[in-house]
C-alpha positions as CSV (number, residue, x, y, z in Angstrom):
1,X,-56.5,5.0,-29.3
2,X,-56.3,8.1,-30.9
3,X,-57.3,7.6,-34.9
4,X,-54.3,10.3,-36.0
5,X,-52.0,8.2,-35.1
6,X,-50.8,6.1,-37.9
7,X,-47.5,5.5,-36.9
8,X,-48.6,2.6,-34.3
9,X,-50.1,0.8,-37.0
10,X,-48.5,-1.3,-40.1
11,X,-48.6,0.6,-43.5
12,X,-52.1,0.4,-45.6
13,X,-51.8,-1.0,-48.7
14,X,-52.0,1.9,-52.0
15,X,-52.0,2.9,-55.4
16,X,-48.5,3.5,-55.4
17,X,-47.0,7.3,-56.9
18,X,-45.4,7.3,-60.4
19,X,-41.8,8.7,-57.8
20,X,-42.7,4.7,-56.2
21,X,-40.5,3.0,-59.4
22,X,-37.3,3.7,-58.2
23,X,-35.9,4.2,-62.3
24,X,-39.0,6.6,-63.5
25,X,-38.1,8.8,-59.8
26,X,-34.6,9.2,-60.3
27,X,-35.2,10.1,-64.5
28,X,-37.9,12.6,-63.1
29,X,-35.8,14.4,-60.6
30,X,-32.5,14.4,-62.5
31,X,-34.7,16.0,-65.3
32,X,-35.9,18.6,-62.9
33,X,-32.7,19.7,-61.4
34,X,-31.9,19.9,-64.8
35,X,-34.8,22.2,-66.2
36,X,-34.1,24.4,-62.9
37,X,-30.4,24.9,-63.3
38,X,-31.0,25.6,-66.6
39,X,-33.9,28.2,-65.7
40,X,-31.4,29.7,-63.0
41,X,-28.6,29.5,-66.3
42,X,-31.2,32.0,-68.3
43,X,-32.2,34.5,-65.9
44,X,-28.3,34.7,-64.7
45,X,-27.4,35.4,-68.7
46,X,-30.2,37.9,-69.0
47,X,-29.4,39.6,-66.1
48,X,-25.9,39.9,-67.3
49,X,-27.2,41.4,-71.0
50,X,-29.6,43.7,-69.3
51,X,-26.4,45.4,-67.1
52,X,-24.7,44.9,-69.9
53,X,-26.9,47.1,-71.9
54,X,-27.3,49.6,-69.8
55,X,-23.6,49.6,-68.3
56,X,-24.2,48.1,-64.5
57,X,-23.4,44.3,-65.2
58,X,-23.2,43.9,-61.8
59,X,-26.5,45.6,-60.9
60,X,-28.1,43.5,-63.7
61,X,-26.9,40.1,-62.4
62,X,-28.0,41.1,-58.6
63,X,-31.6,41.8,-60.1
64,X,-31.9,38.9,-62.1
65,X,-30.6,36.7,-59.1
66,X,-33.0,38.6,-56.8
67,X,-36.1,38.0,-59.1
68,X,-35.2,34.2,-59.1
69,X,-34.9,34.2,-54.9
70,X,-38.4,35.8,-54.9
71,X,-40.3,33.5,-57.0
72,X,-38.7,30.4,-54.7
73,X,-39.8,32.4,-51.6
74,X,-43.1,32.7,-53.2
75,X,-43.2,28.5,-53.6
76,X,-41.9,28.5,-50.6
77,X,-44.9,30.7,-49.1
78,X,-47.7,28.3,-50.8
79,X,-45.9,25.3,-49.0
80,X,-45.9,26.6,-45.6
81,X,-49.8,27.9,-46.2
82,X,-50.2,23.9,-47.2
83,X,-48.7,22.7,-44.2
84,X,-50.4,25.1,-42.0
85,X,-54.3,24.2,-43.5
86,X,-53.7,21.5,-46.1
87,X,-57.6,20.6,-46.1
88,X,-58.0,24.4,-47.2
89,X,-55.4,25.7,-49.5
90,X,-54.2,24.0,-53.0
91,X,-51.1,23.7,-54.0
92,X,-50.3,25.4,-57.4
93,X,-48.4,23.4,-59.9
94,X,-45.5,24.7,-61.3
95,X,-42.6,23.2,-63.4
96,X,-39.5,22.0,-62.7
97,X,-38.5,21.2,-58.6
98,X,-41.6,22.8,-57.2
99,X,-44.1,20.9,-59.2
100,X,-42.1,17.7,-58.5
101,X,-42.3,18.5,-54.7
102,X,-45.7,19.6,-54.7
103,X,-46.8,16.4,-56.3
104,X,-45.0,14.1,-54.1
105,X,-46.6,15.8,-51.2
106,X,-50.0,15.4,-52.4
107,X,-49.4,12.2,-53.1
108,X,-48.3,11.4,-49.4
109,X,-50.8,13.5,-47.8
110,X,-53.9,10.9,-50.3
111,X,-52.0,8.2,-48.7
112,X,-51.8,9.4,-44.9
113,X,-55.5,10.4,-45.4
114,X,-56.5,6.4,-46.6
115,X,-54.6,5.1,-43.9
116,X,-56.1,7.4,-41.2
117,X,-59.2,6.7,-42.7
118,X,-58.6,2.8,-42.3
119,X,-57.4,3.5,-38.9
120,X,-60.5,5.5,-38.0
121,X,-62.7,2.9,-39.1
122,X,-60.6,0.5,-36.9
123,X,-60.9,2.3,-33.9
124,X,-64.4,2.8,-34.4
125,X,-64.9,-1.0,-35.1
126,X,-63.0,-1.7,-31.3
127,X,-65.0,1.5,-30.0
128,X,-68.2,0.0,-30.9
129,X,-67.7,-4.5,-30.0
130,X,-65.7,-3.3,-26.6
131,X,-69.2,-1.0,-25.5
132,X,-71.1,-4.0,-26.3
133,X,-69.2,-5.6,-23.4
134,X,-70.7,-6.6,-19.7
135,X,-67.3,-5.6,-18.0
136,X,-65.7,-2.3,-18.3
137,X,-62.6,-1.3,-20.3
138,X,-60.8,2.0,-19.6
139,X,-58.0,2.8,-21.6
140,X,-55.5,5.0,-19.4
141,X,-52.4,6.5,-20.7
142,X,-48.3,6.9,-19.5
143,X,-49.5,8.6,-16.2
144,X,-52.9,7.1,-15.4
145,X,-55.4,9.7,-16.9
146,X,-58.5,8.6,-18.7
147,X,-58.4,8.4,-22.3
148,X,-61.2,6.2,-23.4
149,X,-63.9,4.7,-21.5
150,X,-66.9,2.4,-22.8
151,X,-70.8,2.1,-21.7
152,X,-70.3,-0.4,-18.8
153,X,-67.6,1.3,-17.3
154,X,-69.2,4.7,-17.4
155,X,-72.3,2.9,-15.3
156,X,-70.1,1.3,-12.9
157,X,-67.6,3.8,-12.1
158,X,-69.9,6.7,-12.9
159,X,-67.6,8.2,-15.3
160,X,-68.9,10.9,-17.6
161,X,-67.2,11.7,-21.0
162,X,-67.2,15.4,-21.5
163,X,-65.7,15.8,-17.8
164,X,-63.4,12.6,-17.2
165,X,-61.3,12.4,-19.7
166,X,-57.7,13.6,-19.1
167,X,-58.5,12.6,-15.4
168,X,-56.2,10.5,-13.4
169,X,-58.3,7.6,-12.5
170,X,-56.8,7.6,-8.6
171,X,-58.5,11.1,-8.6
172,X,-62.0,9.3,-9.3
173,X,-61.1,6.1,-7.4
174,X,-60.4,7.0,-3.4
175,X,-59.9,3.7,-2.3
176,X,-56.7,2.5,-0.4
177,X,-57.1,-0.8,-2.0
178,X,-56.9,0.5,-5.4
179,X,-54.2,3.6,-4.7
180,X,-52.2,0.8,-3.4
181,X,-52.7,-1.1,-6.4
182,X,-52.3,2.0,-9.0
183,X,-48.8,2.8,-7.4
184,X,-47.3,-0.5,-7.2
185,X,-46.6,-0.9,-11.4
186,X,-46.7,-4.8,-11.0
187,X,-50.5,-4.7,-11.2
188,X,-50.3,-9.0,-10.6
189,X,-53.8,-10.2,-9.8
190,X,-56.7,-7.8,-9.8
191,X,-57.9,-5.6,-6.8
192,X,-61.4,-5.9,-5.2
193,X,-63.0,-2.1,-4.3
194,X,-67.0,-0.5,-3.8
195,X,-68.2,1.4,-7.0
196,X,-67.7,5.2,-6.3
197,X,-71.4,5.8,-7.3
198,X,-73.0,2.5,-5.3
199,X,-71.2,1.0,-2.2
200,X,-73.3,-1.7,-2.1
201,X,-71.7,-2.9,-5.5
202,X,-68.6,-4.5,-5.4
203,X,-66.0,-3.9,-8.5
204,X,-62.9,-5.9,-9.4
205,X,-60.5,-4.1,-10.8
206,X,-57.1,-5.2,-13.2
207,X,-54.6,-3.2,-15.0
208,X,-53.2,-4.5,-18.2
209,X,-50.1,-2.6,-19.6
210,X,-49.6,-2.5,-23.4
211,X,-48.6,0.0,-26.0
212,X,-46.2,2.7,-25.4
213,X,-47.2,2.8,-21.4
214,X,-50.4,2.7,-22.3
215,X,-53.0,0.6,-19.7
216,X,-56.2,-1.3,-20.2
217,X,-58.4,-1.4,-16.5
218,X,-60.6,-4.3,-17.1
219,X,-63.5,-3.3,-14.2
220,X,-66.1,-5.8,-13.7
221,X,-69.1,-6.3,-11.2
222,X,-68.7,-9.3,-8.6
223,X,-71.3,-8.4,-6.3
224,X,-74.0,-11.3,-7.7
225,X,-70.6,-13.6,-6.6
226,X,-70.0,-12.1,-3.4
227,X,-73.9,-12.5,-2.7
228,X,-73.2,-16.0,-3.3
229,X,-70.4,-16.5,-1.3
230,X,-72.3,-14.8,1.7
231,X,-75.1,-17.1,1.2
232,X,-72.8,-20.1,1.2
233,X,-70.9,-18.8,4.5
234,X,-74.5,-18.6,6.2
235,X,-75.3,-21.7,5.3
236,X,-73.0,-23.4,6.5
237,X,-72.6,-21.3,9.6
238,X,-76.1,-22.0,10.6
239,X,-75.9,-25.7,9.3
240,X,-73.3,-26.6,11.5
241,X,-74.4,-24.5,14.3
242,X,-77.9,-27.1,14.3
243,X,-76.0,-29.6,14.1
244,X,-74.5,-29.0,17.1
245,X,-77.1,-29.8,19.6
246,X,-78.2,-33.5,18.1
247,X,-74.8,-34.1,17.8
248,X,-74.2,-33.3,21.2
249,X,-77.4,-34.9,22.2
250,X,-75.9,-38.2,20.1
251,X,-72.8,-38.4,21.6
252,X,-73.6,-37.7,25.0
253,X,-76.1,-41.0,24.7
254,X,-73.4,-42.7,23.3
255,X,-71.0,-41.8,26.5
256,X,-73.6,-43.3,28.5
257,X,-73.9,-46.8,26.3
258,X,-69.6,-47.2,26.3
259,X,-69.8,-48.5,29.6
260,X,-71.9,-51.0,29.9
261,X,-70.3,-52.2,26.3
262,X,-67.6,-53.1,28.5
263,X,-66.7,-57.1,29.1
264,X,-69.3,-58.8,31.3
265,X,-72.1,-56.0,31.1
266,X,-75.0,-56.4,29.1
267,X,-74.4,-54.2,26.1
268,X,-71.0,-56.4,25.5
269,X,-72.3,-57.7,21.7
270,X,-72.7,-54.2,20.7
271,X,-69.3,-52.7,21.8
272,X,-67.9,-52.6,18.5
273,X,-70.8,-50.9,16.9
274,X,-70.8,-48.5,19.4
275,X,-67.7,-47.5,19.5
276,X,-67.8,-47.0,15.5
277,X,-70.5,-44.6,16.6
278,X,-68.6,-42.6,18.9
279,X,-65.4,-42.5,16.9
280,X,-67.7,-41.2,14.1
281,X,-69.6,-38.6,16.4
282,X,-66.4,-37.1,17.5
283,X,-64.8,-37.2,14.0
284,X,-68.5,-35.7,13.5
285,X,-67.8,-32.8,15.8
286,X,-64.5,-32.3,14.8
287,X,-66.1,-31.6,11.5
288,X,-68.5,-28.9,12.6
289,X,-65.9,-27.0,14.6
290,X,-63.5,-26.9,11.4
291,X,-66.3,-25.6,8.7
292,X,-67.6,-23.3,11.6
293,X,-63.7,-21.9,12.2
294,X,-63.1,-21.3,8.3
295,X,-66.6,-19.6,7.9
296,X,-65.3,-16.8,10.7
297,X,-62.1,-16.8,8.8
298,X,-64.1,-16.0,5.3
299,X,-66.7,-13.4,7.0
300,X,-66.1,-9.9,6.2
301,X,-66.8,-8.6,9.7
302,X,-63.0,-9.2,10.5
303,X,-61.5,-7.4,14.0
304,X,-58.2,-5.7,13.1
305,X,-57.1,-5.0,16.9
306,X,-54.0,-6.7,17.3
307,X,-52.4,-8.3,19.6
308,X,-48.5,-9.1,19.8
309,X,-48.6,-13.2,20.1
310,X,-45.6,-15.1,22.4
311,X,-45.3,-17.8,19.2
312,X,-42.9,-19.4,20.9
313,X,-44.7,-20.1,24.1
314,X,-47.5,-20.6,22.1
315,X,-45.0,-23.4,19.5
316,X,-44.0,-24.8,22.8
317,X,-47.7,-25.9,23.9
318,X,-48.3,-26.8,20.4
319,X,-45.6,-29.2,20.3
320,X,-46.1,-30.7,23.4
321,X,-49.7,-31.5,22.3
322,X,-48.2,-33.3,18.6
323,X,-45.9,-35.8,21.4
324,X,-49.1,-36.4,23.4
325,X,-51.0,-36.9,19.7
326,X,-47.9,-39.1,18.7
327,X,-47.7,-41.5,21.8
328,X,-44.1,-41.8,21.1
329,X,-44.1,-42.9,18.0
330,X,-42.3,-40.0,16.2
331,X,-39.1,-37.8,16.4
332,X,-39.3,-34.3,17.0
333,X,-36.4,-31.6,16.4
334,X,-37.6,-28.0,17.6
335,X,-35.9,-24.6,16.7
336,X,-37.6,-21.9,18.4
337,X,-36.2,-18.4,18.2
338,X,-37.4,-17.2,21.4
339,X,-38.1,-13.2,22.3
340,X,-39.7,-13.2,18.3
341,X,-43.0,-12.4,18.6
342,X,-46.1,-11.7,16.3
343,X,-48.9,-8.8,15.8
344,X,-51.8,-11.0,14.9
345,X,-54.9,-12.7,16.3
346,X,-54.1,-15.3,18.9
347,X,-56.8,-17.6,17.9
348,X,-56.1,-17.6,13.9
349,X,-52.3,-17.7,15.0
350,X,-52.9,-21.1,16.7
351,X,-55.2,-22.4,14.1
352,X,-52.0,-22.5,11.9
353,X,-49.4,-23.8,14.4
354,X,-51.4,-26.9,15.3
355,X,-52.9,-27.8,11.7
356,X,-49.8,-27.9,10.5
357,X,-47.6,-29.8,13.2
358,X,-50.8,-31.9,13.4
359,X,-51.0,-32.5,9.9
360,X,-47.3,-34.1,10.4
361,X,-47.8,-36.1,12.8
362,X,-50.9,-37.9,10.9
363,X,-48.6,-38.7,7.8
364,X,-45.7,-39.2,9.5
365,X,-45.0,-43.2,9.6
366,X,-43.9,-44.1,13.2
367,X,-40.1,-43.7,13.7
368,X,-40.2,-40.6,11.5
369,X,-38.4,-36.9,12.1
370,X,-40.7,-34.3,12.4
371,X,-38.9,-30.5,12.3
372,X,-40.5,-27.6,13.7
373,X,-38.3,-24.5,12.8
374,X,-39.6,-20.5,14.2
375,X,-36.9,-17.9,13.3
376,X,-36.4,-14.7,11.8
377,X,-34.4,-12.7,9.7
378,X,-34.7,-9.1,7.0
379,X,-37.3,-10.7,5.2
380,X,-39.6,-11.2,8.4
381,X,-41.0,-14.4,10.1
382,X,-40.5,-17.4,9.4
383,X,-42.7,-21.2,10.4
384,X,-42.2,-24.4,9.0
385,X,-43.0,-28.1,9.9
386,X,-40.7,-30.6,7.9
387,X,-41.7,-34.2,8.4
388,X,-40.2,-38.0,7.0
389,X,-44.1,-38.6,5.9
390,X,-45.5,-40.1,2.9
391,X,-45.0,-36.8,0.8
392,X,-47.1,-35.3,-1.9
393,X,-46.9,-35.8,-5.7
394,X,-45.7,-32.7,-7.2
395,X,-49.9,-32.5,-9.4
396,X,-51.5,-32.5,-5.6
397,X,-50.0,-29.6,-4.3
398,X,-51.3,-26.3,-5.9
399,X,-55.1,-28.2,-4.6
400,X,-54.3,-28.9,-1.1
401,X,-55.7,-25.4,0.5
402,X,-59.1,-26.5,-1.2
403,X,-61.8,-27.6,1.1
404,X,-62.2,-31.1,1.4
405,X,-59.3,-31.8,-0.6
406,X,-56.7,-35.1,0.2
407,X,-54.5,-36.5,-1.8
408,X,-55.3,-40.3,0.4
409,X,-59.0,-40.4,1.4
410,X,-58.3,-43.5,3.0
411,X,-55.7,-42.2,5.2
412,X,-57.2,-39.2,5.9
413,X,-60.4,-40.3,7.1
414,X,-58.4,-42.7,9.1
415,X,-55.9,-40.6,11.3
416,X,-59.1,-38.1,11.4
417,X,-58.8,-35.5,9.1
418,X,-61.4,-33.5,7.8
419,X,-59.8,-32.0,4.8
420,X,-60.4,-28.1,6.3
421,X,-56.9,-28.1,7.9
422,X,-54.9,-26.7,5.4
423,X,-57.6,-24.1,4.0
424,X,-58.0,-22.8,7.5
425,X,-54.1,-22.3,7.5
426,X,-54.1,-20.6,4.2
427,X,-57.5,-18.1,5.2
428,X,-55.7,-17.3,8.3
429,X,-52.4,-16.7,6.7
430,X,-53.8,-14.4,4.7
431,X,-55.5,-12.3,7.6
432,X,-51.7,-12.0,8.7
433,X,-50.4,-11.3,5.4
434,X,-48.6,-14.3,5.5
435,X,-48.2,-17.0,2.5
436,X,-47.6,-20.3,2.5
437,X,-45.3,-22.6,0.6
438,X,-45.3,-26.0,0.0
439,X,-42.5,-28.2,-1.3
440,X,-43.1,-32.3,-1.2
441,X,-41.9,-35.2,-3.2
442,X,-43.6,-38.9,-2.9
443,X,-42.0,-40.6,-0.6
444,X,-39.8,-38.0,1.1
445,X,-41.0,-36.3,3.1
446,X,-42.8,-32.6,2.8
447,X,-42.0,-28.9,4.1
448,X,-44.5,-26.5,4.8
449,X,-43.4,-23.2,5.3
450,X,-45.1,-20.2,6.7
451,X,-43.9,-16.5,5.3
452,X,-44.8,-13.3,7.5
453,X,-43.9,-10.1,6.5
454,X,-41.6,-7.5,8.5
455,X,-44.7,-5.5,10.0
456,X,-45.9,-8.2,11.2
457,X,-43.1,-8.5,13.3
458,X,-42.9,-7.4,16.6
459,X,-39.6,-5.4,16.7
460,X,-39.1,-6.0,13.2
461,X,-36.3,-3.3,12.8
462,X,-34.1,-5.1,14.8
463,X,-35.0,-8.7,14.0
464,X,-32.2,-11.2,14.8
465,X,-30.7,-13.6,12.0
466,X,-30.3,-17.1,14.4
467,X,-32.3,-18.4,17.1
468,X,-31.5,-21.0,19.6
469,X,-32.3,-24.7,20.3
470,X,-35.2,-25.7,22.3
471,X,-35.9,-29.0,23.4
């Protein structure tokens, strides 16, 4: 960022030098090795006359030489003085070599000062549109210290020019998140931390290498989005929680009516409407339970007490439930690694066990295969739920962890599916540092696979490789 440094950019164009025409350079120098040899020629004869005059040809020649020596070592002294202050002293301008050399070098030096001109201007030009940015820009060099800094980011990180600079930036920014972030070197994504000046402001954070290890920290200000995002989590938090009692209040009339819908009572003509009723209440309910389960999962209040989970015990029940849900109509092949536990939250845990095997049995034609596989190995732990189903096309997948997403509405709103199921799993994956991966093709079936990491593991250092079948 630095404007002396004109080796990073591309040459300027100049006037170019009379030494520039490769046939005028070479007649010029061969012309001044000439004029000096034949200077050096002279004072070598007349030092030889002198001694020979006075009877010390020796002595002579030694004088003459040293004379010659002494006025090089006096160019020689103006060059160094020009090197040392070259804005201060002027170069004299002798014949032969040294004038050659001398010009040359002044030529040069007119060049290097347009093109760090140019440059300066350049810098100044980025300098001045990247402070007239909203988001911050901090340009940090090879081992994160602060070397240039605009206007926004000096209000949102509270950096301060005459102090900062030359500062690492994890010095100024004491937040695990980011010193996490800083040390990796991959710097994929961006990192979400509190403004060191203003907790109640929240900063996103991303690194951009470029240049010779050089790094551009983009910072901007999310907090007007994370307002919005609490607002939208209340809001439906308190929505659904009012819309719990008329439901309730709904279905439990609707209880009452079922029986007298019943063949021979006096409600019989409207059995069919009311059982569309109740069908919808509890699809209804379902509903409200879902939106109120992924609004805990989003709030920020999160408990991090862990507890080691028995997922197999906890797979068994679950599967058991998917036969009940299936009524025989499916196929399932279980592989449970037992004695593999996890350190998570038992509620959350469950929430992705049964979306998922659920999920399955939905889109699973009867007389499908449904595969539910637990194991472990050096990479961690492992869940996934391969079914025969209808698959996914390849352009629905990355959007199925979006609320209210399906790929068949149809379907979906027939097997009762509220379209929260797989963003639950994927907000309660993360809370266990988990991913999840999805691989489907129409027609053929799908896999989803659950990835959790070694410390999530109970007993991780010794995890086994193979589990056993369980029926």
């Amino acid at each position: 960022m630095e404007a002396d440094r004109p080796a990073a950019q591309p040459a300027l164009a100049s006037p170019a030098p009379a030494a520039s025409k490769p046939g005028k350079g070479r007649a010029l120098s061969s012309l001044a090795w000439r004029q000096e040899l034949v200077k050096l020629t002279i004072v070598a004869v007349v030092g030889l006359v002198a001694g020979q005059l006075f009877s010390h040809v020796l002595a002579g020649f030694t004088v003459a030489i040293v004379v010659y020596l002494a006025n090089q070592m006096r160019h020689l002294r103006h060059l160094r003085l020009w090197l040392m202050a070259p804005k201060h002293y002027q170069l004299p301008e002798p014949s032969g070599i040294w004038g050659e050399v001398f010009e040359a070098l002044q030529v040069l030096d007119k060049r290097n000062r347009k093109r760090k001109k140019k440059l300066a201007e350049i810098v100044a030009e980025f300098q001045a549109s990247t402070a007239a940015l909203p988001d911050g820009a901090v340009v940090l060099g090879e081992h994160g210290e602060i070397l240039w800094f605009n206007r926004a980011a000096q209000s949102l990180l509270g950096l301060r020019s005459s102090q900062d600079v030359g500062i690492r930036i994890a010095n100024l920014i004491r937040h695990p998140n980011f010193t996490d972030y800083i040390a990796g070197d991959s710097y994929s994504g961006e990192v979400e931390v509190p403004s060191p000046i203003n907790r109640n402001i929240a900063l996103a954070l991303r690194i951009i290498p470029y240049g010779n290890n050089q790094r551009l920290m983009i910072v901007r200000d999310i907090s007007e989005v994370r307002r919005l995002e609490h607002a939208r989590r209340d809001f439906v938090s308190n929505a659904s929680h009012e819309l719990r009692t008329p439901l309730t209040v709904l279905r439990g009339y609707l209880d009452m009516l079922e029986p007298d819908t019943r063949d021979g009572k006096g409600l019989a003509a409207w059995r069919m409407p009311v059982t569309e009723m109740r069908n919808q209440a509890v699809r209804m309910e379902s509903l409200i339970n879902d939106m109120l389960k992924l609004a805990r999962l989003e709030a920020d209040g999160y408990d991090h007490r862990l507890d080691v989970l028995d997922i197999p015990s906890m797979l068994a029940r679950t599967v058991e439930e998917a036969k009940a849900m299936s009524k025989g109509q499916h196929r399932f092949e279980v592989n449970i690694q037992p004695q593999l536990f996890l350190c998570g939250r038992e509620i959350e845990a469950q929430s992705i066990l049964s979306n998922l095997v659920t999920n399955a049995v939905r889109y699973t034609p009867p007389g499908g295969v449904i595969r539910v596989n637990w194991w472990g190995d050096a990479e961690g732990a492992h869940f996934s739920v391969v079914d025969s189903g209808i698959g996914i096309e390849a352009a629905d997948i990355p959007r199925l962890t979006e609320r209210f997403y399906r790929v068949d509405v149809g379907r979906s709103r027939a097997s009762g599916g509220t379209g929260l199921g797989l963003s639950i799993v994927k907000h309660a994956l993360e809370r266990h540092d988990g991913r999840l991966r999805i691989d489907s093709e129409l027609g053929a079936g799908s896999t989803f696979r659950c990835d959790f990491p070694p410390h999530r593991v109970d007993g991780h250092e010794a995890l086994p490789v193979s589990g056993n079948i369980v029926h």
